[in-house]
LUMPASE-579872 format. One record per residue (C-alpha): residue in one letter; x, y, z. Coordinates in nm, 2 decimals. Layout:
BEGIN
<node vokol="A" c1="X" c2="Y" c3="Z"/>
...
//
This chain:
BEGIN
<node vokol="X" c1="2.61" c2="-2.40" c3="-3.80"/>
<node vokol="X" c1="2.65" c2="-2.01" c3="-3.75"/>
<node vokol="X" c1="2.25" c2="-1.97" c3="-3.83"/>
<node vokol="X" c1="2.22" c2="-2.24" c3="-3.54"/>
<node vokol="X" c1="2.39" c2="-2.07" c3="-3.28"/>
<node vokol="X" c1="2.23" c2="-1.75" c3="-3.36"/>
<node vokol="X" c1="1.89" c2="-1.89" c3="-3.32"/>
<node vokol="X" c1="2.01" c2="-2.03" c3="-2.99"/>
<node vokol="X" c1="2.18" c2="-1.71" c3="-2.84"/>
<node vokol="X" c1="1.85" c2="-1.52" c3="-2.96"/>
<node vokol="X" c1="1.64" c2="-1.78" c3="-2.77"/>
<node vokol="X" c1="1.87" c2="-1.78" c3="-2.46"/>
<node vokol="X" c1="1.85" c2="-1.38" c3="-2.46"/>
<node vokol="X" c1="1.49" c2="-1.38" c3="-2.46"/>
<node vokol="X" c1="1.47" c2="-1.62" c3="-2.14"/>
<node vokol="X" c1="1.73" c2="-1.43" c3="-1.97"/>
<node vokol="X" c1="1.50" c2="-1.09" c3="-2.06"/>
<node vokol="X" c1="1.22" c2="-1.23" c3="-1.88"/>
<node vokol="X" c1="1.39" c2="-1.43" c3="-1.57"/>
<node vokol="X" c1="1.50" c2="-1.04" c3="-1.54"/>
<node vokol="X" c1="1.18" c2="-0.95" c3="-1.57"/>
<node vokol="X" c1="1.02" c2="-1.16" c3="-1.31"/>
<node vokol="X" c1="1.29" c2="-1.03" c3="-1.09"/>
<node vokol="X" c1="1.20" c2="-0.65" c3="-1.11"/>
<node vokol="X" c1="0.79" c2="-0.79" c3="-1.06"/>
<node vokol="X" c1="0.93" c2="-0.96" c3="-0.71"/>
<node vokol="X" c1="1.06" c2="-0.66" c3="-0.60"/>
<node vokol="X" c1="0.73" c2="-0.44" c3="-0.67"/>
<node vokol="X" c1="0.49" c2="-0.71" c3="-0.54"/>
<node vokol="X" c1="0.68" c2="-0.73" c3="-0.22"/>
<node vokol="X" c1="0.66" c2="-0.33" c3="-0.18"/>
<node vokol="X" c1="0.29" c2="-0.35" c3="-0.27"/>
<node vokol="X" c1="0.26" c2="-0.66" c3="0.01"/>
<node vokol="X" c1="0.41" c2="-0.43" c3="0.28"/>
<node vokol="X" c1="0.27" c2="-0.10" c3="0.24"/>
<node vokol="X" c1="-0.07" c2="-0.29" c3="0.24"/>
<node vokol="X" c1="0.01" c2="-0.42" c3="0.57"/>
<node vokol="X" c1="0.09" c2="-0.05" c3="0.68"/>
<node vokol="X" c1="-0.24" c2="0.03" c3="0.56"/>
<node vokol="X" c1="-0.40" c2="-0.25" c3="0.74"/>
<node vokol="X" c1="-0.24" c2="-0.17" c3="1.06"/>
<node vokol="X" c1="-0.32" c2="0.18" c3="1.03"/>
<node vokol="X" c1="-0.66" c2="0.07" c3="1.00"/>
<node vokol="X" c1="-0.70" c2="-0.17" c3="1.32"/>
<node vokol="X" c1="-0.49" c2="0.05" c3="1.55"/>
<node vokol="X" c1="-0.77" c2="0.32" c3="1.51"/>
<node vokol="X" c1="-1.06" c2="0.04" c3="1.52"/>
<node vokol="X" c1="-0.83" c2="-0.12" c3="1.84"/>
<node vokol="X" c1="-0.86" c2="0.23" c3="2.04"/>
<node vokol="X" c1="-1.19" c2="0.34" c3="1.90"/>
<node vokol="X" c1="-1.03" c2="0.65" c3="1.80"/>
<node vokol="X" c1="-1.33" c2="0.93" c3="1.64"/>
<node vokol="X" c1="-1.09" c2="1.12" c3="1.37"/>
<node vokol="X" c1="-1.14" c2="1.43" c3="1.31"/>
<node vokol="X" c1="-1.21" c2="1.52" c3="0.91"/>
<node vokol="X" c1="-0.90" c2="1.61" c3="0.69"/>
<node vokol="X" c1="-0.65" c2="1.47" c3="0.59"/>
<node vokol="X" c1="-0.35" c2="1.32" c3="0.79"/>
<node vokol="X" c1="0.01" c2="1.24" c3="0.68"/>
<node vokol="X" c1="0.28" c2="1.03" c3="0.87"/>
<node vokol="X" c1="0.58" c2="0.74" c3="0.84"/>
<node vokol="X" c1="0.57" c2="0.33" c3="0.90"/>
<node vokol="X" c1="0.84" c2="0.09" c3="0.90"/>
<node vokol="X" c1="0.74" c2="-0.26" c3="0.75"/>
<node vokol="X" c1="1.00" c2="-0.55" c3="0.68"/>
<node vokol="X" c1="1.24" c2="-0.31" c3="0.70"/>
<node vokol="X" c1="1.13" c2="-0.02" c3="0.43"/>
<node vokol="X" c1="0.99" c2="0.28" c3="0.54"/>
<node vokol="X" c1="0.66" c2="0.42" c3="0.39"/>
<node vokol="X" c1="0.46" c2="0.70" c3="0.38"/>
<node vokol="X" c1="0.09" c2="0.72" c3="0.43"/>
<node vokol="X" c1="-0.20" c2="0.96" c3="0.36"/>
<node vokol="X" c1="-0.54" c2="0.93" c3="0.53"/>
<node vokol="X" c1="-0.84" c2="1.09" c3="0.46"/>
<node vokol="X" c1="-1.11" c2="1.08" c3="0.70"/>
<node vokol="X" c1="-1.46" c2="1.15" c3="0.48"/>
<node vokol="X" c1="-1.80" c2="1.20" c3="0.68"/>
<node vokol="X" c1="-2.04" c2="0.96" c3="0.58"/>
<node vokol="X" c1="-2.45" c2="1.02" c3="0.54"/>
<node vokol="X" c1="-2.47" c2="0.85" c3="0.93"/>
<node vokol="X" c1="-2.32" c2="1.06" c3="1.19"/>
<node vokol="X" c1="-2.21" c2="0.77" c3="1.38"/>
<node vokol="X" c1="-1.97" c2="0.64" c3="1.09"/>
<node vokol="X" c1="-1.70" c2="0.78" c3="0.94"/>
<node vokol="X" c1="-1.51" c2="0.68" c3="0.62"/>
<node vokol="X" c1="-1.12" c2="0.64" c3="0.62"/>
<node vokol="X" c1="-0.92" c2="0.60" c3="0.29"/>
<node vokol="X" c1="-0.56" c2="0.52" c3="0.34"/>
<node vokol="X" c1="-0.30" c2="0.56" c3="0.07"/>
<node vokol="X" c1="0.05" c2="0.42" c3="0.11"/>
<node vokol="X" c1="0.36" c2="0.56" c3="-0.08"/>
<node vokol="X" c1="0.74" c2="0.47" c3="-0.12"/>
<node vokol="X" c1="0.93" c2="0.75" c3="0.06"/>
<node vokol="X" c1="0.96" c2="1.07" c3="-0.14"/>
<node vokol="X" c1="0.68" c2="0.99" c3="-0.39"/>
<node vokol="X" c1="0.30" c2="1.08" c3="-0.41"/>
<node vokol="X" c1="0.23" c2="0.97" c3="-0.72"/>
<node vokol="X" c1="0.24" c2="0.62" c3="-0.69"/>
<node vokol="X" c1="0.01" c2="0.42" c3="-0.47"/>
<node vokol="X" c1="0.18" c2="0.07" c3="-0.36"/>
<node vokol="X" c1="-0.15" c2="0.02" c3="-0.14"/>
<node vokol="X" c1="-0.51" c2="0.19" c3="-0.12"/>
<node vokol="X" c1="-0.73" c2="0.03" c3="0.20"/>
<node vokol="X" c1="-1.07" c2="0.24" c3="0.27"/>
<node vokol="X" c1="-1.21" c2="0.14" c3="0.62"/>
<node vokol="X" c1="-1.49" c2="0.32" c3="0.83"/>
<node vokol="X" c1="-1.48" c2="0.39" c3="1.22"/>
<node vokol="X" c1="-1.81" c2="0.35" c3="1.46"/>
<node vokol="X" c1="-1.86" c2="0.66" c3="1.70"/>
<node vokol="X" c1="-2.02" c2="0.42" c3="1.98"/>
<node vokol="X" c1="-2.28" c2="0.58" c3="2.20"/>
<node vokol="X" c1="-2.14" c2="0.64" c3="2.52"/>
<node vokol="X" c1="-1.78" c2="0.62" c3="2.46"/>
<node vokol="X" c1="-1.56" c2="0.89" c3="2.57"/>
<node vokol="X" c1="-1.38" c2="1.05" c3="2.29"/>
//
């Protein structure tokens, strides 16, 4: 009877293990949902007011669903003049070293816009 419950209680631990599990990967796909939202509105706001970037790199804050993020953008030239590559990168606050999203996006310099 003793060998019974232990095979039990070892089963039972291994399910509670991985409902915890699947728990923790909620949590880190909702991050990664958000801060790919930031990137996408970072993208369509500067496609919305035809903004021309300048090359570099840019840094700044978004709230989404309540968390706040940080973003890194990198405007690249591209082989066409008229085009311009933008990467965007979004972070949990206070890190750099882990990407929760990664959109790259290009801008049109439209002839005879005022920039």
């Amino acid at each position: 009877m003793l060998v019974a419950l232990a095979i039990v209680s070892i089963a039972l631990m291994s399910a509670l293990g991985a409902a915890g599990q699947g728990t923790n990967n909620v949590g880190e796909l909702r991050s990664r949902l958000l801060a790919t939202w930031v990137a996408e509105n970072r993208l369509a706001e500067h496609r919305a007011r035809a903004d021309w970037l300048p090359l570099g790199l840019q840094r700044g804050t978004a709230s989404e669903g309540g968390f706040e993020f940080n973003w890194l953008e990198e405007v690249i030239a591209t082989p066409n003049a008229a085009f311009r590559r933008v990467d965007i990168r979004v972070f949990a606050p206070g890190e750099e070293t882990h990407t929760l999203a990664h959109l790259a996006g290009f801008l049109v310099n439209a002839p005879g816009t005022a920039r």
